[in-house]
C-alpha positions in Angstrom: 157.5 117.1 115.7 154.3 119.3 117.0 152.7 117.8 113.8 152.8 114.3 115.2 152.2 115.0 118.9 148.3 114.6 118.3 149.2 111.2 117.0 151.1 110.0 120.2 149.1 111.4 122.0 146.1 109.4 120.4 148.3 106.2 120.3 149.2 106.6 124.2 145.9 106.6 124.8 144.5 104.0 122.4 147.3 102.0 124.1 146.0 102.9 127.9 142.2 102.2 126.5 143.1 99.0 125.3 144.9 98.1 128.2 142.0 98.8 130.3 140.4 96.8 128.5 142.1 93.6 128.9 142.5 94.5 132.7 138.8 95.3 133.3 137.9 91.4 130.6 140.4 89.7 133.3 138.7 91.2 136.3 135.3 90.3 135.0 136.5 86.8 134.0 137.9 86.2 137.9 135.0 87.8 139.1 132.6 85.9 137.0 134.3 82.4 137.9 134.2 83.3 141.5 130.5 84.0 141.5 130.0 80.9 139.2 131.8 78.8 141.7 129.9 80.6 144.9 126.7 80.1 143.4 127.7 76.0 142.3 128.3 75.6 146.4 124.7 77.6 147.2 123.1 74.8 144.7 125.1 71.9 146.1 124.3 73.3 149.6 120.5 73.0 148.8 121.0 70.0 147.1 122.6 68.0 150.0 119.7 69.4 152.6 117.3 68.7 150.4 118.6 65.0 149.9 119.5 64.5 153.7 115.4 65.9 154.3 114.4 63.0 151.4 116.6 60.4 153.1 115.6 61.0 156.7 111.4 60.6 155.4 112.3 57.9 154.0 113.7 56.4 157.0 111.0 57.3 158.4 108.9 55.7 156.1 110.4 52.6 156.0 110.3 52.3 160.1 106.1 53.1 159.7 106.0 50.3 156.4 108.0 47.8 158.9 106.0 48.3 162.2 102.5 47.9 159.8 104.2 45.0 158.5 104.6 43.6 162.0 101.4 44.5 163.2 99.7 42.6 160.3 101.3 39.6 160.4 100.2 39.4 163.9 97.0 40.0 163.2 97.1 37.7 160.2 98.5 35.2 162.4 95.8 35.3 165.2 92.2 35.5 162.7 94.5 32.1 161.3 94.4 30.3 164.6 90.8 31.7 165.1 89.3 30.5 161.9 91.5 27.0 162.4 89.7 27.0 166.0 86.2 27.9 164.5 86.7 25.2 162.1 87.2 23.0 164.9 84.1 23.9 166.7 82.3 23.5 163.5 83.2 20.3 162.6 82.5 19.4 166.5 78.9 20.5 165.7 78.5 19.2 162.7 79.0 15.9 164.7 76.8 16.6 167.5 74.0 17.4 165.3 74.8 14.2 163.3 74.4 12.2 166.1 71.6 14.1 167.5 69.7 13.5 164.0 70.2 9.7 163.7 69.8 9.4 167.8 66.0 10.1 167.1 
């Protein structure tokens, strides 16, 4: 029996090695998934602050592009009834100096 108690001995602990080896692959593979997963809610994290920050500048954006907008159109809206009033006045001298010309 002394002859094979080298080879028990190796076999116990080839058997404890490997062991430790599935033990330590399992750790590593829970450990792994939980940083995976910890690092996937960082990224989303960022992600969602970084779309609210887009979203709210746009918003923002929109409310500027709708006041111009409403500023414009009154503008546009009064040189209108300016030019309409200047054409007016025009034609009102064109008249005048008609009549001015065959008065003479």
């Amino acid at each position: 029996m002394g002859e094979y108690q080298w080879v028990i001995t190796l076999g116990g602990a080839a058997i404890g090695a490997i062991a430790t080896l599935f033990a330590t692959k399992s750790t590593n593979s829970t450990t792994l998934a939980k940083t995976n997963n910890d690092n996937a809610v960082q990224l989303f994290q960022q992600y969602k602050e970084l779309n609210d920050q887009l979203q709210s500048k746009v918003d923002r954006l929109e409310d500027k592009l709708e006041k111009l907008q409403e500023k414009y159109e009154k503008e546009i809206a009064f040189y209108q009834k300016e030019i309409e009033r200047l054409e007016d006045e025009n034609e009102m001298l064109v008249s005048e100096l008609e009549n001015l010309k065959g008065g003479k």
